[in-house]
C-alpha positions as CSV (number, residue, x, y, z in Angstrom):
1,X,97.9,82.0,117.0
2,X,98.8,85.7,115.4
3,X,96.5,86.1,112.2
4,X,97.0,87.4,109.4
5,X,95.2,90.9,109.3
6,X,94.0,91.2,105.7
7,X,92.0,94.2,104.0
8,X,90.4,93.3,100.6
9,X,90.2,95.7,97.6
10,X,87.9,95.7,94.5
11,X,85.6,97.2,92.8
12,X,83.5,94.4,92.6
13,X,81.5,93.8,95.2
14,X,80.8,90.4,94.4
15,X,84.3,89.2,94.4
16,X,84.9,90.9,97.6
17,X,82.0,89.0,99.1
18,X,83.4,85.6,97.7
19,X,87.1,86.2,98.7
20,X,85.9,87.4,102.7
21,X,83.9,84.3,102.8
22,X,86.7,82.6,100.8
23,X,89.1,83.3,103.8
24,X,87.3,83.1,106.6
25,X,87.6,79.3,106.0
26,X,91.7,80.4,106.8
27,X,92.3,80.0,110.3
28,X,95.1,82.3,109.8
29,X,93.3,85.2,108.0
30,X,91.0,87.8,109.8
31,X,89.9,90.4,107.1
32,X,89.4,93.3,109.0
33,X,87.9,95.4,106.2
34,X,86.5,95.6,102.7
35,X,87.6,98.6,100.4
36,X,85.9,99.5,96.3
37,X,88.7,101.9,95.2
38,X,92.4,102.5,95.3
39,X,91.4,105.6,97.4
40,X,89.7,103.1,99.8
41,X,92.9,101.1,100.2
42,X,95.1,104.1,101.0
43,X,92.5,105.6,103.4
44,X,92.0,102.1,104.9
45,X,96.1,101.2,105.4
46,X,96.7,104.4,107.1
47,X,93.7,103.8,109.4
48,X,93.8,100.0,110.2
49,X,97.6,99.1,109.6
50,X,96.8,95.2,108.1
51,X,99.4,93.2,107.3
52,X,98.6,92.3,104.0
53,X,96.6,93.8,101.6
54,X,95.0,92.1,98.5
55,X,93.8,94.7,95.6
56,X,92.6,94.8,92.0
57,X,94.2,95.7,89.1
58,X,91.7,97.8,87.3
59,X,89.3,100.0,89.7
60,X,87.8,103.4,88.7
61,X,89.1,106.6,90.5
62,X,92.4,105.6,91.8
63,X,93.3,102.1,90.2
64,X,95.6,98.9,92.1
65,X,98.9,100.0,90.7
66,X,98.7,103.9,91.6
67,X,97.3,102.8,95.4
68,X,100.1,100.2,95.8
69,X,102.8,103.0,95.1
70,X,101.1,105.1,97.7
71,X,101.0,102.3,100.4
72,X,104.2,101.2,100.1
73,X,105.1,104.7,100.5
74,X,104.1,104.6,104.2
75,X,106.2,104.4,107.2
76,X,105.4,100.7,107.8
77,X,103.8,99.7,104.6
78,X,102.1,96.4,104.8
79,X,102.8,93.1,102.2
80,X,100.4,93.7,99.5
81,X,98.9,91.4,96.6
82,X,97.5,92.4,93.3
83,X,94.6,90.2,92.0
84,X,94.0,90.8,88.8
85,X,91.9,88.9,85.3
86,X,94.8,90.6,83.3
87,X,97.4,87.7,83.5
88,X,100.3,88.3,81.5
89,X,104.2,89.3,81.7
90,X,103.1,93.1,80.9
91,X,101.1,93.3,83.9
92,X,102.8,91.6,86.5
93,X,105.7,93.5,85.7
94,X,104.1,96.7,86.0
95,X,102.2,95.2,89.4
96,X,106.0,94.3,91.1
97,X,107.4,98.0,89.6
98,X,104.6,99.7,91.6
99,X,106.1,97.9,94.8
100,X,103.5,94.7,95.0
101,X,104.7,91.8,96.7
102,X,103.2,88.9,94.6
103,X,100.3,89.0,91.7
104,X,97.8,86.6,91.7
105,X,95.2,85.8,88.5
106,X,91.6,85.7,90.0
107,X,90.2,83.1,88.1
């Protein structure tokens, strides 16, 4: 079975401990790393090619939406999800005009 190589983004160390374990209930998930900034997830997608990425919104330093743009700027860019508490038309519409493939709410 191919899995599904997954790097989580967020600021919040706590969520990123709770999604990993989260997903390593997913037989089709391996999340092969854990990033706290938007200059993190650009670093780490260059560096570890995952298929699918899963970032925050709101991060200090280099925010969700300005990392997404600069992923999916790369050669072979990979799928990428923004998770987000700020559920509304406004921000999912600026999430899919930065290039993310799907917006999830985190709660």
């Amino acid at each position: 079975m191919v899995k599904l190589r997954t790097l989580l983004v967020d600021d919040n160390k706590g969520f990123v401990v709770l999604a990993k374990h989260l997903l390593a209930a997913v037989p089709e998930v391996d999340v092969i790393g854990c990033g706290y900034d938007g200059f993190d997830a650009v670093r780490m997608s260059e560096e570890l090619k995952p298929d699918l990425i899963i970032i925050d919104l709101a991060m200090p330093g280099m925010g969700g939406l300005q990392a997404t743009r600069l992923i999916k700027a790369q050669d072979t860019p990979p799928r990428v999800i923004i998770a987000s508490h700020y559920d509304d038309a406004s921000h999912r519409e600026h999430a899919a005009g930065a290039g993310a493939d799907g917006f999830v709410n985190k709660q």
